[in-house]
C-alpha positions, -999 to +999 in steps of 0.1 A: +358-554+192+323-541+191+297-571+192+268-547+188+284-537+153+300-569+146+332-548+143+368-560+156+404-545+156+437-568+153+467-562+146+488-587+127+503-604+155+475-608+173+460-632+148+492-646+130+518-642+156+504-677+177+496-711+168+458-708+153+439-727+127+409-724+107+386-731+132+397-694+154+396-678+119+360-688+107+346-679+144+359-645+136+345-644+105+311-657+120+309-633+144+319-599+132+312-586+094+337-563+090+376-568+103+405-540+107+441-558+109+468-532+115+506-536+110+506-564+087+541-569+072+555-583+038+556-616+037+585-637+032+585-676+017+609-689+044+582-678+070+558-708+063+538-705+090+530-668+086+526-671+052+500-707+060+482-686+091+476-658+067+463-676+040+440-697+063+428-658+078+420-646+040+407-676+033+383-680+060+374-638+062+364-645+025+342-674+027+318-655+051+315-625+031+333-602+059+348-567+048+388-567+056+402-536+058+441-533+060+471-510+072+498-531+053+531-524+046+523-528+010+497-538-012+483-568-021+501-574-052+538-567-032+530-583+000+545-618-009+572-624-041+561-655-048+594-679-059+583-706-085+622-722-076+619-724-039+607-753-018+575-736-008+558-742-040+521-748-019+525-721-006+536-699-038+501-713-051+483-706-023+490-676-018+487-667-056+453-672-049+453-651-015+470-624-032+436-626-063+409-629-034+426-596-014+420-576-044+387-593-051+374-583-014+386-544-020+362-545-052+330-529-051+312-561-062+324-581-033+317-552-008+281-556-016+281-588-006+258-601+021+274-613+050+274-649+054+288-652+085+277-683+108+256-695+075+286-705+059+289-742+073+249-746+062+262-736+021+280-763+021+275-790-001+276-821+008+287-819+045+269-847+065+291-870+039+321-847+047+314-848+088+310-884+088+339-895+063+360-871+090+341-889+118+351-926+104+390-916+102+390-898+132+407-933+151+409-914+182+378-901+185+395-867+196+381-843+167+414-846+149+424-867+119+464-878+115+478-875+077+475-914+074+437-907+080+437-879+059+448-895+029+425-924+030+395-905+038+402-883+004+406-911-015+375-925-004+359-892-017+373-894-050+409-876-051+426-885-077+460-873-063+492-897-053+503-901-018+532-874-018+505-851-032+478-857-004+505-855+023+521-823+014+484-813+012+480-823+047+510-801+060+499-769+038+462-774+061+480-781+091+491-747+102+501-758+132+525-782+129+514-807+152+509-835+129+465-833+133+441-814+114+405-809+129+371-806+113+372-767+108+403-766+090+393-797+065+359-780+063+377-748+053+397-766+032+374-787+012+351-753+009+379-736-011+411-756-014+404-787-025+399-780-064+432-758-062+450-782-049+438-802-076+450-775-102+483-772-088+489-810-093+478-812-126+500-779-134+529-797-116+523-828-135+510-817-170 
């Protein structure tokens, strides 16, 4: 990494490999502008949390405007055969998007973007209601919200989604599979993810 350029070097592993959430994402994303990420393989849907950690990285790399550049074992389009009949339906959706937003940040539109980069929490909406909702359901006062938290905390900021929906939800955010989400990864999530998740339900449930 090169903090005078705001220029880092991963390889796949080293960002997808270990347990890490949206939180280690966005500070990369805040502190460097452009990201290299070698040896990235195809994805398969039985390797959830690859496939979550990933999405969570694109996600995060694309909300501050960074320039991702890749040495993948295939492109975009091949990287992840979506399966509309398995059990990983989230993350078929997800990753749909992922998959659109890879080939968005390789345009030349997008690489004219300015860097948003530590700006990003400050664009958006809304997030002294977001912080202290998260605050008021955090019942351990640890900086992590349980699903039972989780789901009351969206109805109380409008979701119109049924319990099974909000939970699964929960999972898909909780990369890490330790049953808690923090702030940055609901932050992330409620930035992007929140009116997908909405679309998948209504597609789901026509």
């Amino acid at each position: 990494a090169s903090e005078d350029y705001n220029i880092a070097r991963f390889t796949f592993k080293d960002l997808c490999g270990s347990p890490k959430g949206a939180a280690d994402f966005l500070a990369i994303g805040e502190q460097f502008n452009t990201i290299f990420i070698e040896d990235v393989p195809r994805l398969k849907f039985n390797e959830v949390n690859l496939v979550r950690r990933w999405i969570t990285l694109v996600d995060s790399l694309y909300e501050c405007h960074a320039k991702l550049i890749l040495c993948a074992e295939a492109f975009p389009s091949e990287m992840y055969e979506v399966d509309l009949n398995s059990a990983a339906n989230d993350e078929n959706f997800a990753f749909d998007r992922t998959r659109s937003r890879m080939e968005e940040m390789r345009s030349e539109t997008y690489l004219q973007k300015k860097w948003v980069g530590s700006q990003l929490r400050r664009s958006i909406a809304n997030e002294e209601t977001l912080l202290a909702a998260f605050r008021a359901h955090d019942t351990n006062k640890d900086g992590a919200m349980t699903m039972r938290g989780f789901v009351d905390m969206v109805r109380q900021l409008g979701f119109e989604l049924g319990e099974d929906e909000l939970e699964t939800t929960f999972r898909s955010i909780d990369i890490n599979d330790d049953n808690e989400i923090d702030y940055d990864e609901f932050l992330l999530w409620w930035s992007i993810g929140h009116e997908t998740t909405q679309e998948n339900n209504a597609r789901q449930n026509p």
